[in-house]
C-alpha positions in Angstrom: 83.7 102.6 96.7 86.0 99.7 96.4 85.2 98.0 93.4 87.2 94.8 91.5 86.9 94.2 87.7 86.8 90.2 86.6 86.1 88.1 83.7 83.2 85.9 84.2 84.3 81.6 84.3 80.9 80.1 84.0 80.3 78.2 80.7 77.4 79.7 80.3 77.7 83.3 81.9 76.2 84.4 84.1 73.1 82.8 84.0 70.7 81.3 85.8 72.5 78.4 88.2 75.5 80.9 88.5 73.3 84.1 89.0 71.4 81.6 91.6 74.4 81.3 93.6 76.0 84.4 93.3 72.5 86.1 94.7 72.6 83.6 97.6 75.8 84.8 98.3 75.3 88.4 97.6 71.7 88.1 100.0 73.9 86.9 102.9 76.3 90.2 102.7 74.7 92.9 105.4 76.0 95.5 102.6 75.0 96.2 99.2 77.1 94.7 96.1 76.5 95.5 92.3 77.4 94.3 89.5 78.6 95.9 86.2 78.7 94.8 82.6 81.8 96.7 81.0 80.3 100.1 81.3 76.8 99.9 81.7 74.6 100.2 84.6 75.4 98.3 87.6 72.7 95.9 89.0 72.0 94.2 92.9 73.8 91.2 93.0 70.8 90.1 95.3 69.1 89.4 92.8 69.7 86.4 90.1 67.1 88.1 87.7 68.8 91.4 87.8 72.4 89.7 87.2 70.6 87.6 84.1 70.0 90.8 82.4 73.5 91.8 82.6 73.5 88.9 79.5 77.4 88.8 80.3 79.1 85.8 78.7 82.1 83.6 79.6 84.9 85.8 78.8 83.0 89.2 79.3 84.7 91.3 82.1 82.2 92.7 85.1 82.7 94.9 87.8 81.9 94.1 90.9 81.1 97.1 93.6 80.5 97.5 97.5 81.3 100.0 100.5 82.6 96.1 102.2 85.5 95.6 100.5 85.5 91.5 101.8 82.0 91.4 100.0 83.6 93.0 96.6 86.4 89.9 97.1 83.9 87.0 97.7 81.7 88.2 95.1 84.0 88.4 92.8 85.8 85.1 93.3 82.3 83.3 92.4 82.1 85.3 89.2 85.4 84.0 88.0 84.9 80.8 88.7 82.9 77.9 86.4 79.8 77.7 89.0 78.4 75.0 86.4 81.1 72.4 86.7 
């Protein structure tokens, strides 16, 4: 499963205006996308709750996970970025 590991850019992790959008984007993707805190259990990236209990901070490295390799990329570009500026 192609996969990508980034470091989260949001001031404030990856909570809840940057799990908002990330979800939107994630709920657009026909495929399934996870995301990973260092090692632990991936979660739906779907799902702004679910990416909220990750409790991944600016500077923590996630993974990000799909069979569609363009959904791994543009999920992973939002993550790096600072969604609150």
């Amino acid at each position: 499963m192609p996969s990508k590991t980034v470091t989260v850019g949001s001031a404030v992790g990856l909570h809840a205006r940057p799990a908002a959008v990330i979800a939107a984007a994630a709920g657009e993707i026909d495929a399934d996308v996870e995301i990973a805190l260092g090692d632990g259990d991936p979660v739906d990236a779907s799902s702004s709750l679910m990416i909220m209990t990750l409790g991944a901070a600016k500077g923590d490295e996630v993974t990000v996970q799909s069979e569609d390799e363009a959904a791994v990329e543009k999920i992973a570009a939002l993550v790096e970025q600072d969604l609150d500026a």
